[in-house]
C-alpha positions in Angstrom: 24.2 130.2 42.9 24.6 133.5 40.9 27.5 135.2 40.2 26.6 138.8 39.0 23.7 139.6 36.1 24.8 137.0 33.7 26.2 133.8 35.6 24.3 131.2 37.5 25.9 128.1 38.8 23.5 125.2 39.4 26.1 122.2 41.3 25.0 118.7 40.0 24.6 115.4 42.3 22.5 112.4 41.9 19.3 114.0 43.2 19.9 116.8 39.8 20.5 114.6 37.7 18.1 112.2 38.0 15.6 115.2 38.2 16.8 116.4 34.8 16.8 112.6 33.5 13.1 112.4 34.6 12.2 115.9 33.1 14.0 115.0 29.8 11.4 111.5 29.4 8.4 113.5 30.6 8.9 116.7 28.0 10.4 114.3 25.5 7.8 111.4 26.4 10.4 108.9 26.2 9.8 105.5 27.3 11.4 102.8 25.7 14.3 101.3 27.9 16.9 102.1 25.6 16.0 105.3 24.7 15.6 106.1 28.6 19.5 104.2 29.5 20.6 106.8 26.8 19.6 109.6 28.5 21.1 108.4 31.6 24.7 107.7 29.8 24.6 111.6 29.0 23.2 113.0 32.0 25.8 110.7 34.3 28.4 112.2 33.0 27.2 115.4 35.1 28.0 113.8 38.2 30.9 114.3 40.0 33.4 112.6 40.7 35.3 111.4 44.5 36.7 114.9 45.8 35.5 117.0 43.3 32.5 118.7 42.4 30.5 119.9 39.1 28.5 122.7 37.9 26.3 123.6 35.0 27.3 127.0 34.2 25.1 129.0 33.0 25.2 132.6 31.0 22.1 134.1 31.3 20.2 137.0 29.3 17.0 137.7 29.6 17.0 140.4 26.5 16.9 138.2 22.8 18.8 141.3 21.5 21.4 141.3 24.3 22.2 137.8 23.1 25.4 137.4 20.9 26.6 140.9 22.2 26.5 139.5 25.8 28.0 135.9 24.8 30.8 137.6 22.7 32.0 138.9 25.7 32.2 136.0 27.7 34.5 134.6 24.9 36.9 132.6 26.9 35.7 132.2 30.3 36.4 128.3 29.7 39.9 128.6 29.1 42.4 129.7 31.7 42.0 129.8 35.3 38.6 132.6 35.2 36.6 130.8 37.5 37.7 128.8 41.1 36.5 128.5 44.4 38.6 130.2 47.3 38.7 128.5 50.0 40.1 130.3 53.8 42.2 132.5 52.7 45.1 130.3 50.6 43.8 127.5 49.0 42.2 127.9 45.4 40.4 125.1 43.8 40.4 126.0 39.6 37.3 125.0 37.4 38.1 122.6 34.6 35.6 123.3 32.1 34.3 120.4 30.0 36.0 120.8 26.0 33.9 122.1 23.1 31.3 124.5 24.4 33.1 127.5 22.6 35.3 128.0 19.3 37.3 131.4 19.4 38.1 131.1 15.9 35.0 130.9 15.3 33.5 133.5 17.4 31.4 131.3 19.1 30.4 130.1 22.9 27.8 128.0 24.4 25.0 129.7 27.0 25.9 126.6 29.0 29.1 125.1 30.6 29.9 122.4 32.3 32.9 123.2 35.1 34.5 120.4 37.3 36.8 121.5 40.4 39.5 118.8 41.4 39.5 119.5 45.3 42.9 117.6 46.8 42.2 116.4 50.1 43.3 119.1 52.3 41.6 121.8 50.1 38.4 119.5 50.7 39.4 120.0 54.3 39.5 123.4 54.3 36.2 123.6 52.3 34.1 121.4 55.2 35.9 124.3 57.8 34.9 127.3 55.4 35.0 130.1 54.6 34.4 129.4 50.7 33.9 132.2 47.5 33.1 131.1 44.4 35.1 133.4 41.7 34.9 134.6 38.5 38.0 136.8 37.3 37.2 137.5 33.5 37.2 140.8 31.6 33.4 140.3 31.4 32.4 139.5 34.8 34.5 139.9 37.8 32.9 138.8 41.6 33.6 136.7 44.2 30.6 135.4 46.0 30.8 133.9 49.3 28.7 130.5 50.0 25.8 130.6 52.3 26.4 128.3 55.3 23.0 126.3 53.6 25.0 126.0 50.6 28.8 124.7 51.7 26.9 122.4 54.1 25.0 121.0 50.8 28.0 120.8 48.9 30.0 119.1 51.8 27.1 116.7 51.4 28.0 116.1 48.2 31.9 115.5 48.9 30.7 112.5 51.1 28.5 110.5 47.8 
């Protein structure tokens, strides 16, 4: 799902993650058993957990030059409350980004994110009934994009693994 020019949002489940787990050994020609149970321990800790779902987050720019200028900008989207789902018109769901993709002190912020959202049982409710908008309030980016019909129904899906 994108949110504006810079932010895509790609919501993990098994079918993702194995998917990036089988890409990883293919690029990386991994094989041994070990090797391959490794991979899995890091990529399973993308998967969400009952009532809540994950996303990669990712800040995109196409221009090499655009790079740090466009990253230095999105300097604290992982802390705070920048980035939620809506859901009807009074329930909001926060992200919780994973720790240790950025360093203000250091000036410094990851291209990629992971973000978990808690949903308590009547905001999962609320979210199979719709309407939902993903948001992003940050001095860098600020939209609210509402989700497809497709996509709730797929993430509704994923509420139910």
């Amino acid at each position: 799902m994108t949110v504006g020019p810079h932010l895509s949002f790609v919501f993990e489940n098994r079918e993702t993650v194995l998917f990036q787990v089988q890409e990883m050994c293919r690029v990386e020609r991994i094989v041994d058993d070990a090797k391959i149970q490794e991979e899995l321990d890091v990529y399973n800790a993308l998967l969400p957990r009952p009532g809540e779902l994950a996303a990669t987050m990712f800040i995109e720019i196409e221009d090499k030059d655009q790079i740090q200028p466009v990253l230095d900008r999105f300097m604290g989207i992982d802390v705070g409350q920048h980035v939620w789902f809506q859901v009807g018109r009074d329930v909001a769901v926060a992200g919780e980004f994973e720790a240790g993709h950025s360093d203000e002190e250091k000036g410094k912020i990851s291209a990629v994110h992971l973000v978990r959202f808690l949903f308590p049982p009547e905001a999962e409710r609320a979210f199979r009934a719709g309407p939902v908008w993903l948001v992003v309030d940050h001095p860098a980016e600020r939209r609210r994009v509402e989700l497809s019909p497709e996509a709730r129904s797929a993430l509704v899906e994923d509420f139910a693994r």
